[in-house]
N, C-alpha and C positions, 0 to 999 in steps of 0.2 A: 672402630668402624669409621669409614671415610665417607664423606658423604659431600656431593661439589653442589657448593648455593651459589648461584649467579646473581650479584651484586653490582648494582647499578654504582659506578665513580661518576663524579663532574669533573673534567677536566674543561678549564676554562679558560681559553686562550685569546690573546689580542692578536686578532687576523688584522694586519695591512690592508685595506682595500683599496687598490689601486686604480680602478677607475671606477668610484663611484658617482654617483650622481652629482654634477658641479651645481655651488651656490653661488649667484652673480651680487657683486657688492658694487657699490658706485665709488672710484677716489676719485683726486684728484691728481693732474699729471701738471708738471710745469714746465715749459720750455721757451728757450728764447728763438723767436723770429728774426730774421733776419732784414730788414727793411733798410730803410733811409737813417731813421734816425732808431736805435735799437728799443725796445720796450719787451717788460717780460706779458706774456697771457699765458693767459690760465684758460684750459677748456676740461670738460664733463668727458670723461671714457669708460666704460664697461671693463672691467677686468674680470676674470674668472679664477678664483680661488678654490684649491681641492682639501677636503676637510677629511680626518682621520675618523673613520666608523670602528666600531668595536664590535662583534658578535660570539654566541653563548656559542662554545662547542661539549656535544656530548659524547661519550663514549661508554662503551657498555664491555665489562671485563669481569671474566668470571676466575673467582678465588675461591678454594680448596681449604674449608676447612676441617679438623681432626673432630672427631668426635669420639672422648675415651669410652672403651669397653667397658662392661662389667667384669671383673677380675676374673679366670677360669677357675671352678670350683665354688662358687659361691651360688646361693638359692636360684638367684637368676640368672646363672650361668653355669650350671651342673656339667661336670664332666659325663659327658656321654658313652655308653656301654651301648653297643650296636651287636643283636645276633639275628643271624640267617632263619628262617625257618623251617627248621633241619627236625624239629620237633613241634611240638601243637603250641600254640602262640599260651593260649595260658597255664601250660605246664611251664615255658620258658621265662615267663610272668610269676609266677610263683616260687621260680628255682633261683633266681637271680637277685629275691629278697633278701636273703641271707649275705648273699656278695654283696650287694650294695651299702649293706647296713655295715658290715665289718671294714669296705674300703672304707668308708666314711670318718667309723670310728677311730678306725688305726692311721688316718692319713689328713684328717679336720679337712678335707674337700667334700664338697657334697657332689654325689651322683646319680645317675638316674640310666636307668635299662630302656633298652626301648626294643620291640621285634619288628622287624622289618618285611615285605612281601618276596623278597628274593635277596639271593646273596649281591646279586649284582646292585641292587637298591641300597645294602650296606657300605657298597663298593663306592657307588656313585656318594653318598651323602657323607662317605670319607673325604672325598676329594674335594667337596664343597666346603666342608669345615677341617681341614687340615689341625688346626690348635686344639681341638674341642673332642676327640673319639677316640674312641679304642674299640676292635674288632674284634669279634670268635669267627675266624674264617678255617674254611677249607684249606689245604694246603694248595690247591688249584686253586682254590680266593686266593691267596697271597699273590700268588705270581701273576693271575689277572690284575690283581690290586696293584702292585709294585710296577708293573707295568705300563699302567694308565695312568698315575698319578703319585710316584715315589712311595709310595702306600712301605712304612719300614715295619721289619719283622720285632718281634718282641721274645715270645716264650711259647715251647710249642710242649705239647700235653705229653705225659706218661701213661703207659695204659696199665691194663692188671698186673701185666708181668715185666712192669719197670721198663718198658721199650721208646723212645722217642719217636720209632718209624715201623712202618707194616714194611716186610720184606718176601715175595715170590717165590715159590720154587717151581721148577717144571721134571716132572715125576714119569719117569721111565722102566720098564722091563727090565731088569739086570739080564736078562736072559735075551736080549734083542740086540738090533746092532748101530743101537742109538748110544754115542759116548756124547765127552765133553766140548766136541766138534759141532759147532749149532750145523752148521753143513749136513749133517747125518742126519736131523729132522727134513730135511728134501722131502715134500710129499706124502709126510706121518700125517695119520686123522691126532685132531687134537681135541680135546675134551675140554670144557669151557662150565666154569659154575658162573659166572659172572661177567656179561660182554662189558660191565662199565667198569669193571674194576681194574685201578690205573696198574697194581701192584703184580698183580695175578692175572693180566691179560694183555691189557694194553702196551704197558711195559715192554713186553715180550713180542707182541706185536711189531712195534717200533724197532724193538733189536734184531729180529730177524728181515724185518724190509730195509734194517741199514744196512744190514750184510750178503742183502741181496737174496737169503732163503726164502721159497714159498712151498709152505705148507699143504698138507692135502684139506681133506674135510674139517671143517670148525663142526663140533660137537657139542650146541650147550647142550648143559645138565643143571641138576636146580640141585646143587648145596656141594661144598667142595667133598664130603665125603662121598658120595657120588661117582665124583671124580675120582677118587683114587680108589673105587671098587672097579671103576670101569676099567683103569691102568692094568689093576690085579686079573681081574676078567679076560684079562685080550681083547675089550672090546674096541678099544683106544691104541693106539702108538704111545699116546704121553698124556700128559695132565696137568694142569695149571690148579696150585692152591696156596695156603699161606705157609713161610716158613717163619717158627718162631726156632731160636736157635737154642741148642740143649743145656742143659744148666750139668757143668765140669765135676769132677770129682775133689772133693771137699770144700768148693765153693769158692777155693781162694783165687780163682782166675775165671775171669768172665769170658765168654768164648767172642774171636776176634776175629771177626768175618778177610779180616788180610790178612793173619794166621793160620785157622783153624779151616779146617775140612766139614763140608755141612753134618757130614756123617762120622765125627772121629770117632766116636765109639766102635766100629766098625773093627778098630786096633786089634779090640779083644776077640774078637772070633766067636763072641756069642749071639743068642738073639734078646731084641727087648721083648718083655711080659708086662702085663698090669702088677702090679703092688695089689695088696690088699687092700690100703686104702685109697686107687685108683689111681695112682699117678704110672707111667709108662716108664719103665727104666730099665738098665743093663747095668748087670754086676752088682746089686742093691743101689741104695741111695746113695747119693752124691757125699751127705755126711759120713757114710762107711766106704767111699772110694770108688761108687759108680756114678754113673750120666741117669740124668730124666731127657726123654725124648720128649719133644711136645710137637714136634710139628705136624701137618693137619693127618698124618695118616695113625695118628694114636688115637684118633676116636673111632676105626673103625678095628683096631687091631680085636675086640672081642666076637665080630664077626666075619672075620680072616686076618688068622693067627700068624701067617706066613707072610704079611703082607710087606714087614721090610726085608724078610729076608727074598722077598721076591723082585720088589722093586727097589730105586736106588734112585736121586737125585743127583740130574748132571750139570742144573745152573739155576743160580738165583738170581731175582732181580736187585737191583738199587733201592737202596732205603727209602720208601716212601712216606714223607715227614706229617706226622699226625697235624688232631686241631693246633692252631696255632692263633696264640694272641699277637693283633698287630695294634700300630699307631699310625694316627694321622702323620703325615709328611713333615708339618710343623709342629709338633704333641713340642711341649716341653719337655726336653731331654732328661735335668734333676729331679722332674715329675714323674718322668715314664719309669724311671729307675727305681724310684721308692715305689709306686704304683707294683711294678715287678716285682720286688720284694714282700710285699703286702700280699698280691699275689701269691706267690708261692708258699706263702705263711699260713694264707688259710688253704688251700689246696693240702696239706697238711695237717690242718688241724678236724676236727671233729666235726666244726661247724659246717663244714664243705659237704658231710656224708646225705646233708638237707639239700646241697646244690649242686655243685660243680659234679661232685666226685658219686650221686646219685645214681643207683644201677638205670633208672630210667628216665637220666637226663645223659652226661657225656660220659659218665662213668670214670672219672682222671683219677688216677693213682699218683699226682706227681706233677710239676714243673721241670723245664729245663732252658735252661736258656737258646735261641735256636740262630741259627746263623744263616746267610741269604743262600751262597754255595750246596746247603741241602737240599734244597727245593730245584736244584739244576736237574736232575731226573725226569719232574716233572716236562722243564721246558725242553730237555731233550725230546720226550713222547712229542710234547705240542708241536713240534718245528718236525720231526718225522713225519709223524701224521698230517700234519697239515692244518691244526683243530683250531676253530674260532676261538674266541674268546667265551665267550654263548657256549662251544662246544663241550670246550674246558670244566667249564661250571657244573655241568652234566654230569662229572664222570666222580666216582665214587675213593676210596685210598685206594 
Protein backbone atom coordinates (compact mmCIF):
# COMPACT_ATOMS: atom_id res chain seq x y z
CA UNK A 1 0.00 0.00 0.00
CA UNK A 2 1.32 3.61 -0.85
CA UNK A 3 0.77 5.98 1.10
CA UNK A 4 2.46 9.85 0.45
CA UNK A 5 3.78 11.63 3.94
CA UNK A 6 4.69 15.17 3.37
CA UNK A 7 8.08 15.71 5.03
CA UNK A 8 9.49 18.82 5.86
CA UNK A 9 13.71 19.06 4.36
CA UNK A 10 15.88 22.24 5.35
CA UNK A 11 17.60 23.20 2.58
CA UNK A 12 19.91 25.79 3.61
CA UNK A 13 21.48 28.26 1.48
CA UNK A 14 23.89 31.13 1.61
CA UNK A 15 21.86 33.86 -0.25
CA UNK A 16 24.13 36.93 -1.41
CA UNK A 17 22.64 39.92 -0.23
CA UNK A 18 23.46 42.51 -2.27
CA UNK A 19 22.11 45.51 -0.93
CA UNK A 20 21.96 45.13 2.39
CA UNK A 21 22.07 47.48 5.04
CA UNK A 22 25.66 49.52 5.02
CA UNK A 23 27.86 49.53 8.25
CA UNK A 24 29.90 52.95 8.33
CA UNK A 25 33.53 52.34 9.72
CA UNK A 26 36.01 55.44 10.23
CA UNK A 27 39.87 54.82 8.12
CA UNK A 28 42.16 56.58 7.48
CA UNK A 29 43.05 58.00 3.89
CA UNK A 30 46.55 59.72 3.13
CA UNK A 31 47.39 61.97 0.45
CA UNK A 32 49.93 64.45 -0.55
CA UNK A 33 49.10 68.17 -1.11
CA UNK A 34 50.37 69.94 -3.24
CA UNK A 35 51.81 73.35 -1.73
CA UNK A 36 55.15 75.29 -1.49
CA UNK A 37 57.10 73.09 0.16
CA UNK A 38 55.35 69.37 -0.11
CA UNK A 39 54.20 67.66 3.25
CA UNK A 40 52.09 64.54 3.69
CA UNK A 41 48.32 65.03 5.93
CA UNK A 42 46.34 62.91 7.06
CA UNK A 43 42.47 63.65 7.45
CA UNK A 44 39.30 61.46 9.01
CA UNK A 45 36.71 60.21 6.01
CA UNK A 46 33.67 58.06 6.19
CA UNK A 47 33.92 55.09 4.00
CA UNK A 48 30.96 52.65 3.54
CA UNK A 49 31.63 49.04 3.63
CA UNK A 50 29.08 46.24 2.57
CA UNK A 51 29.07 43.04 4.65
CA UNK A 52 27.93 39.56 3.58
CA UNK A 53 24.34 38.41 5.49
CA UNK A 54 23.64 34.83 5.49
CA UNK A 55 19.82 33.73 5.70
CA UNK A 56 17.91 30.20 6.76
CA UNK A 57 15.90 29.01 3.53
CA UNK A 58 13.09 26.47 3.94
CA UNK A 59 11.56 24.35 1.70
CA UNK A 60 8.78 21.83 2.10
CA UNK A 61 8.83 18.56 -0.34
CA UNK A 62 6.77 15.83 -0.24
CA UNK A 63 8.19 11.97 -0.51
CA UNK A 64 6.36 8.83 -1.26
CA UNK A 65 6.93 6.43 0.84
CA UNK A 66 6.13 2.25 0.25
CA UNK A 67 4.41 0.73 2.87
CA UNK A 68 4.47 -3.39 2.39
CA UNK A 69 1.30 -5.27 2.10
CA UNK A 70 0.17 -8.16 4.17
CA UNK A 71 1.07 -11.15 1.83
CA UNK A 72 -2.49 -12.25 -0.19
CA UNK A 73 -3.75 -15.24 1.49
CA UNK A 74 -2.70 -14.89 4.84
CA UNK A 75 -5.14 -14.14 8.15
CA UNK A 76 -5.00 -10.57 7.50
CA UNK A 77 -5.33 -10.75 4.15
CA UNK A 78 -7.68 -13.43 3.05
CA UNK A 79 -8.29 -14.20 -0.43
CA UNK A 80 -11.83 -12.90 -1.07
CA UNK A 81 -14.79 -15.00 -2.45
CA UNK A 82 -17.37 -12.41 -3.59
CA UNK A 83 -21.19 -13.76 -4.40
CA UNK A 84 -24.30 -11.98 -5.81
CA UNK A 85 -27.35 -12.37 -4.12
CA UNK A 86 -28.93 -14.75 -6.31
CA UNK A 87 -29.94 -16.80 -3.24
CA UNK A 88 -30.85 -15.84 0.57
CA UNK A 89 -27.55 -14.28 2.06
CA UNK A 90 -27.55 -17.15 4.81
CA UNK A 91 -28.05 -20.07 2.71
CA UNK A 92 -24.96 -18.48 0.65
CA UNK A 93 -23.19 -18.17 4.20
CA UNK A 94 -23.63 -21.58 4.96
CA UNK A 95 -22.98 -23.19 1.48
CA UNK A 96 -19.63 -21.43 0.89
CA UNK A 97 -18.23 -23.09 4.24
CA UNK A 98 -17.38 -26.12 2.71
CA UNK A 99 -15.54 -24.27 -0.20
CA UNK A 100 -13.71 -22.18 1.93
CA UNK A 101 -12.48 -24.83 4.15
CA UNK A 102 -11.29 -27.23 1.25
CA UNK A 103 -9.63 -23.91 -0.76
CA UNK A 104 -7.78 -23.46 2.26
CA UNK A 105 -6.76 -26.89 2.93
CA UNK A 106 -5.75 -27.76 -0.49
CA UNK A 107 -3.98 -24.45 -1.35
CA UNK A 108 -2.49 -23.13 2.58
CA UNK A 109 -4.09 -19.58 1.55
CA UNK A 110 -6.59 -18.53 3.83
CA UNK A 111 -10.14 -17.33 2.62
CA UNK A 112 -12.95 -15.84 3.41
CA UNK A 113 -16.72 -15.53 1.46
CA UNK A 114 -18.50 -12.70 1.71
CA UNK A 115 -22.39 -11.88 0.18
CA UNK A 116 -22.70 -8.80 -1.37
CA UNK A 117 -26.26 -6.50 -1.82
CA UNK A 118 -26.06 -6.65 -5.66
CA UNK A 119 -24.06 -8.17 -8.44
CA UNK A 120 -23.01 -4.86 -9.34
CA UNK A 121 -21.67 -4.36 -5.57
CA UNK A 122 -19.48 -7.41 -6.38
CA UNK A 123 -18.51 -5.84 -9.63
CA UNK A 124 -17.67 -2.61 -8.25
CA UNK A 125 -15.49 -3.98 -4.94
CA UNK A 126 -13.70 -6.25 -7.85
CA UNK A 127 -12.44 -3.38 -9.42
CA UNK A 128 -11.42 -1.74 -6.16
CA UNK A 129 -9.30 -4.78 -5.12
CA UNK A 130 -8.10 -6.15 -8.42
CA UNK A 131 -5.20 -8.62 -6.41
CA UNK A 132 -7.50 -9.73 -3.63
CA UNK A 133 -11.19 -11.52 -5.46
CA UNK A 134 -12.71 -13.91 -7.12
CA UNK A 135 -16.29 -13.69 -8.45
CA UNK A 136 -19.56 -16.13 -8.84
CA UNK A 137 -21.09 -13.95 -11.45
CA UNK A 138 -23.64 -14.02 -14.12
CA UNK A 139 -22.51 -14.58 -17.38
CA UNK A 140 -24.11 -10.88 -17.94
CA UNK A 141 -21.68 -10.06 -14.71
CA UNK A 142 -18.84 -11.07 -16.58
CA UNK A 143 -19.20 -8.97 -19.54
CA UNK A 144 -20.57 -5.94 -17.30
CA UNK A 145 -17.42 -6.85 -15.23
CA UNK A 146 -14.79 -7.28 -18.02
CA UNK A 147 -16.09 -4.31 -19.26
CA UNK A 148 -15.70 -1.68 -16.61
CA UNK A 149 -12.73 -2.87 -15.22
CA UNK A 150 -10.59 -5.87 -17.19
CA UNK A 151 -12.67 -8.10 -14.71
CA UNK A 152 -10.78 -11.71 -16.34
CA UNK A 153 -12.83 -14.77 -16.98
CA UNK A 154 -11.86 -17.94 -15.15
CA UNK A 155 -14.26 -21.19 -15.19
CA UNK A 156 -17.69 -21.25 -16.12
CA UNK A 157 -20.25 -24.10 -14.40
CA UNK A 158 -21.48 -27.48 -15.74
CA UNK A 159 -25.02 -28.10 -15.22
CA UNK A 160 -27.04 -31.69 -14.78
CA UNK A 161 -26.60 -32.70 -18.19
CA UNK A 162 -22.75 -31.81 -18.51
CA UNK A 163 -23.66 -28.46 -20.65
CA UNK A 164 -21.41 -25.22 -20.27
CA UNK A 165 -24.08 -23.05 -21.87
CA UNK A 166 -28.18 -22.66 -21.97
CA UNK A 167 -29.05 -22.88 -25.71
CA UNK A 168 -32.83 -21.42 -27.38
CA UNK A 169 -34.90 -23.00 -29.57
CA UNK A 170 -37.78 -21.33 -31.42
CA UNK A 171 -40.67 -24.06 -32.09
CA UNK A 172 -42.91 -24.00 -35.02
CA UNK A 173 -46.00 -25.89 -36.66
CA UNK A 174 -44.51 -28.41 -39.16
CA UNK A 175 -47.62 -28.01 -40.75
CA UNK A 176 -47.29 -23.95 -41.21
CA UNK A 177 -45.27 -21.92 -43.49
CA UNK A 178 -42.83 -20.92 -41.00
CA UNK A 179 -39.19 -22.59 -42.26
CA UNK A 180 -35.65 -21.90 -41.61
CA UNK A 181 -36.00 -18.21 -43.21
CA UNK A 182 -36.30 -16.02 -39.92
CA UNK A 183 -38.04 -13.76 -42.75
CA UNK A 184 -41.20 -16.11 -42.71
CA UNK A 185 -41.73 -15.17 -38.81
CA UNK A 186 -42.96 -11.56 -40.45
CA UNK A 187 -45.87 -10.88 -38.30
CA UNK A 188 -46.31 -14.57 -36.38
CA UNK A 189 -47.71 -14.08 -32.59
CA UNK A 190 -44.97 -15.41 -30.49
CA UNK A 191 -45.30 -17.08 -27.14
CA UNK A 192 -42.94 -16.06 -24.59
CA UNK A 193 -42.36 -18.03 -21.00
CA UNK A 194 -39.80 -15.68 -19.87
CA UNK A 195 -39.33 -11.72 -21.09
CA UNK A 196 -35.84 -11.67 -19.23
CA UNK A 197 -34.52 -14.79 -20.46
CA UNK A 198 -31.42 -13.78 -22.61
CA UNK A 199 -31.36 -17.59 -24.23
CA UNK A 200 -35.03 -18.02 -24.93
CA UNK A 201 -36.11 -14.41 -25.77
CA UNK A 202 -33.92 -11.87 -25.89
CA UNK A 203 -31.55 -13.72 -28.00
CA UNK A 204 -34.00 -13.85 -30.48
CA UNK A 205 -35.27 -10.68 -30.12
CA UNK A 206 -31.87 -9.17 -31.09
CA UNK A 207 -31.68 -11.64 -34.00
CA UNK A 208 -34.59 -10.72 -35.55
CA UNK A 209 -34.32 -6.64 -35.06
CA UNK A 210 -30.67 -7.33 -36.71
CA UNK A 211 -32.32 -8.82 -39.70
CA UNK A 212 -34.67 -6.34 -39.68
CA UNK A 213 -37.90 -8.95 -38.92
CA UNK A 214 -40.94 -7.74 -36.85
CA UNK A 215 -43.05 -9.90 -35.28
CA UNK A 216 -46.63 -9.79 -34.65
CA UNK A 217 -48.12 -10.16 -30.95
CA UNK A 218 -45.53 -11.12 -27.97
CA UNK A 219 -47.55 -13.77 -26.05
CA UNK A 220 -46.22 -14.24 -22.41
CA UNK A 221 -47.08 -17.50 -20.84
CA UNK A 222 -45.80 -18.67 -17.48
CA UNK A 223 -43.61 -21.83 -17.87
CA UNK A 224 -41.98 -23.06 -21.26
CA UNK A 225 -44.27 -25.85 -21.33
CA UNK A 226 -46.95 -23.74 -21.91
CA UNK A 227 -45.32 -22.71 -24.58
CA UNK A 228 -45.06 -25.47 -26.50
CA UNK A 229 -48.82 -26.49 -25.73
CA UNK A 230 -49.77 -23.27 -27.20
CA UNK A 231 -47.37 -24.00 -30.61
CA UNK A 232 -49.39 -27.65 -30.54
CA UNK A 233 -52.69 -25.60 -29.95
CA UNK A 234 -52.56 -23.25 -32.86
CA UNK A 235 -52.76 -20.76 -30.44
CA UNK A 236 -49.36 -19.27 -31.25
CA UNK A 237 -47.22 -19.10 -34.69
CA UNK A 238 -44.04 -20.29 -32.72
CA UNK A 239 -42.65 -20.49 -29.36
CA UNK A 240 -39.42 -19.67 -27.50
CA UNK A 241 -37.98 -22.48 -24.90
CA UNK A 242 -34.89 -24.30 -23.90
CA UNK A 243 -32.90 -26.57 -26.22
CA UNK A 244 -30.91 -29.11 -24.71
CA UNK A 245 -29.46 -31.22 -27.37
CA UNK A 246 -30.16 -35.16 -27.73
CA UNK A 247 -27.85 -37.68 -26.47
CA UNK A 248 -26.60 -39.88 -30.04
CA UNK A 249 -26.85 -43.46 -30.42
CA UNK A 250 -24.47 -45.39 -28.44
CA UNK A 251 -22.98 -42.44 -26.83
CA UNK A 252 -19.84 -42.45 -28.68
CA UNK A 253 -20.31 -38.93 -30.45
CA UNK A 254 -21.61 -35.96 -28.75
CA UNK A 255 -24.05 -34.03 -30.83
CA UNK A 256 -22.30 -30.93 -32.55
CA UNK A 257 -24.27 -28.05 -32.95
CA UNK A 258 -21.98 -27.28 -36.52
CA UNK A 259 -22.69 -30.67 -37.48
CA UNK A 260 -25.68 -32.16 -36.37
CA UNK A 261 -29.29 -31.20 -37.14
CA UNK A 262 -31.43 -30.16 -33.97
CA UNK A 263 -33.74 -32.91 -34.84
CA UNK A 264 -31.48 -35.77 -36.32
CA UNK A 265 -33.32 -38.41 -35.11
CA UNK A 266 -36.00 -37.28 -37.44
CA UNK A 267 -33.56 -39.77 -40.18
CA UNK A 268 -35.58 -42.61 -38.87
CA UNK A 269 -39.03 -41.80 -39.63
CA UNK A 270 -40.27 -42.78 -36.32
CA UNK A 271 -41.86 -40.92 -33.46
CA UNK A 272 -40.30 -40.46 -29.83
CA UNK A 273 -42.30 -42.15 -26.63
CA UNK A 274 -41.60 -42.05 -22.90
CA UNK A 275 -39.35 -45.07 -21.85
CA UNK A 276 -40.52 -46.74 -18.94
CA UNK A 277 -38.44 -45.23 -16.89
CA UNK A 278 -39.20 -41.80 -18.21
CA UNK A 279 -36.70 -40.68 -20.35
CA UNK A 280 -38.07 -39.60 -24.13
CA UNK A 281 -36.53 -41.54 -26.79
CA UNK A 282 -36.60 -42.90 -30.46
CA UNK A 283 -35.61 -46.24 -31.61
CA UNK A 284 -34.77 -47.45 -27.69
CA UNK A 285 -31.87 -46.16 -25.94
CA UNK A 286 -28.86 -44.55 -27.02
CA UNK A 287 -26.90 -47.78 -25.54
CA UNK A 288 -29.07 -49.98 -28.00
CA UNK A 289 -28.79 -47.59 -30.96
CA UNK A 290 -31.33 -44.83 -30.39
CA UNK A 291 -31.55 -40.81 -29.37
CA UNK A 292 -32.95 -39.45 -25.92
CA UNK A 293 -34.85 -36.15 -26.76
CA UNK A 294 -34.69 -33.73 -24.00
CA UNK A 295 -35.62 -30.76 -25.19
CA UNK A 296 -38.35 -28.68 -23.59
CA UNK A 297 -41.20 -30.32 -25.52
CA UNK A 298 -40.66 -33.88 -23.77
CA UNK A 299 -42.27 -32.74 -20.64
CA UNK A 300 -45.30 -32.20 -22.12
CA UNK A 301 -45.22 -35.26 -24.62
CA UNK A 302 -47.66 -37.43 -21.93
CA UNK A 303 -50.19 -34.68 -22.48
CA UNK A 304 -49.83 -34.38 -26.34
CA UNK A 305 -48.44 -37.42 -27.69
CA UNK A 306 -48.17 -35.92 -31.16
CA UNK A 307 -46.47 -32.98 -30.20
CA UNK A 308 -43.08 -33.62 -32.15
CA UNK A 309 -44.38 -35.09 -34.76
CA UNK A 310 -46.51 -31.99 -35.05
CA UNK A 311 -44.03 -29.39 -34.50
CA UNK A 312 -40.35 -29.06 -35.59
CA UNK A 313 -37.62 -26.47 -34.61
CA UNK A 314 -36.29 -24.10 -37.29
CA UNK A 315 -33.58 -22.11 -35.22
CA UNK A 316 -31.58 -22.12 -32.22
CA UNK A 317 -29.90 -19.51 -30.32
CA UNK A 318 -25.95 -19.05 -29.35
CA UNK A 319 -24.80 -20.72 -26.37
CA UNK A 320 -25.47 -18.87 -23.44
CA UNK A 321 -22.47 -19.40 -21.02
CA UNK A 322 -23.58 -20.50 -17.53
CA UNK A 323 -22.24 -19.22 -13.69
CA UNK A 324 -19.09 -18.36 -14.31
CA UNK A 325 -15.96 -17.99 -11.95
CA UNK A 326 -14.11 -14.63 -12.51
CA UNK A 327 -10.76 -12.86 -11.17
CA UNK A 328 -9.80 -9.51 -10.24
CA UNK A 329 -7.74 -7.83 -13.20
CA UNK A 330 -4.51 -8.19 -11.07
CA UNK A 331 -5.54 -11.75 -9.11
CA UNK A 332 -2.15 -13.47 -9.31
CA UNK A 333 -2.04 -15.44 -12.36
CA UNK A 334 0.02 -18.93 -10.59
CA UNK A 335 -2.65 -18.30 -8.06
CA UNK A 336 -5.64 -18.08 -10.13
CA UNK A 337 -4.50 -21.30 -11.80
CA UNK A 338 -4.05 -23.54 -8.79
CA UNK A 339 -7.11 -21.85 -7.28
CA UNK A 340 -8.81 -23.28 -10.61
CA UNK A 341 -7.66 -26.45 -10.18
CA UNK A 342 -8.66 -26.67 -6.46
CA UNK A 343 -11.65 -25.62 -7.83
CA UNK A 344 -12.61 -28.10 -10.10
CA UNK A 345 -11.41 -30.83 -7.70
CA UNK A 346 -13.81 -30.17 -5.35
CA UNK A 347 -16.76 -29.40 -7.67
CA UNK A 348 -16.15 -32.98 -8.21
CA UNK A 349 -15.77 -34.35 -5.19
CA UNK A 350 -18.43 -35.16 -2.49
CA UNK A 351 -17.85 -32.41 -0.49
CA UNK A 352 -19.27 -29.95 -3.09
CA UNK A 353 -22.90 -31.94 -2.82
CA UNK A 354 -22.84 -29.65 0.89
CA UNK A 355 -22.14 -26.49 -1.50
CA UNK A 356 -21.42 -25.63 -4.84
CA UNK A 357 -23.19 -28.51 -6.49
CA UNK A 358 -26.39 -28.38 -3.78
CA UNK A 359 -29.89 -28.77 -5.52
CA UNK A 360 -30.72 -25.72 -3.56
CA UNK A 361 -27.64 -23.62 -3.99
CA UNK A 362 -26.12 -23.56 -7.89
CA UNK A 363 -26.69 -27.11 -8.46
CA UNK A 364 -22.97 -27.44 -10.66
CA UNK A 365 -22.25 -30.74 -12.03
CA UNK A 366 -18.83 -29.78 -13.12
CA UNK A 367 -16.16 -27.10 -14.10
CA UNK A 368 -14.73 -26.01 -17.40
CA UNK A 369 -12.55 -23.74 -18.21
CA UNK A 370 -14.38 -20.77 -20.06
CA UNK A 371 -12.90 -18.38 -22.72
CA UNK A 372 -13.94 -14.51 -23.13
CA UNK A 373 -15.21 -15.04 -27.09
CA UNK A 374 -18.23 -17.20 -25.34
CA UNK A 375 -19.80 -14.68 -23.76
CA UNK A 376 -19.80 -12.59 -27.30
CA UNK A 377 -23.61 -13.60 -27.66
CA UNK A 378 -24.31 -11.92 -24.69
CA UNK A 379 -22.65 -8.53 -25.93
CA UNK A 380 -24.09 -9.14 -29.31
CA UNK A 381 -27.94 -8.90 -27.50
CA UNK A 382 -26.43 -5.72 -25.50
CA UNK A 383 -25.23 -3.65 -28.54
CA UNK A 384 -28.64 -4.65 -30.46
CA UNK A 385 -30.79 -3.90 -27.93
CA UNK A 386 -29.25 -1.03 -26.77
CA UNK A 387 -29.22 -2.39 -22.82
CA UNK A 388 -27.44 -0.52 -19.99
CA UNK A 389 -25.21 -1.93 -17.87
CA UNK A 390 -28.10 -1.82 -15.11
CA UNK A 391 -30.07 -3.48 -17.81
CA UNK A 392 -27.86 -6.24 -18.54
CA UNK A 393 -27.69 -7.30 -14.72
CA UNK A 394 -31.53 -7.77 -14.94
CA UNK A 395 -31.67 -10.27 -17.46
CA UNK A 396 -31.70 -13.97 -16.52
CA UNK A 397 -29.51 -17.03 -19.00
Amino acid sequence: MLRTIPVILLAVGLVMLGACQPNENVVEVTRLVEIENQVEITRIIPETVVEEATRLVIEEVEVVLEVTKEPLGTADRPVQLLFPPQFDAELITRRSVPLVEALSESTGFQFRAGVLDSEQAVIDLMCAAPQDTIGFLSPAGYVVAHDQCDIQVGSVALDDNGLEAKTGMIVTRRDSDIDEDLASLEGKSWAVPNMASLSNYLYFQALLQDEGVEVGEIVPVIGESVAMLAVSDEDVDLATAEFIPPILPYEETVWDREVDDPEPWRVLGLSPERSPIGYVRVNGDPEYGGYRVRDARSRVIDVAEDIFDETQIVTLSEPIPNETIVFGRDFPLALARQIEIELADFVDSGACQTSLCSSDFYSWNGLTAARDEMYDPIRFVQETLDLTADELLEVEP
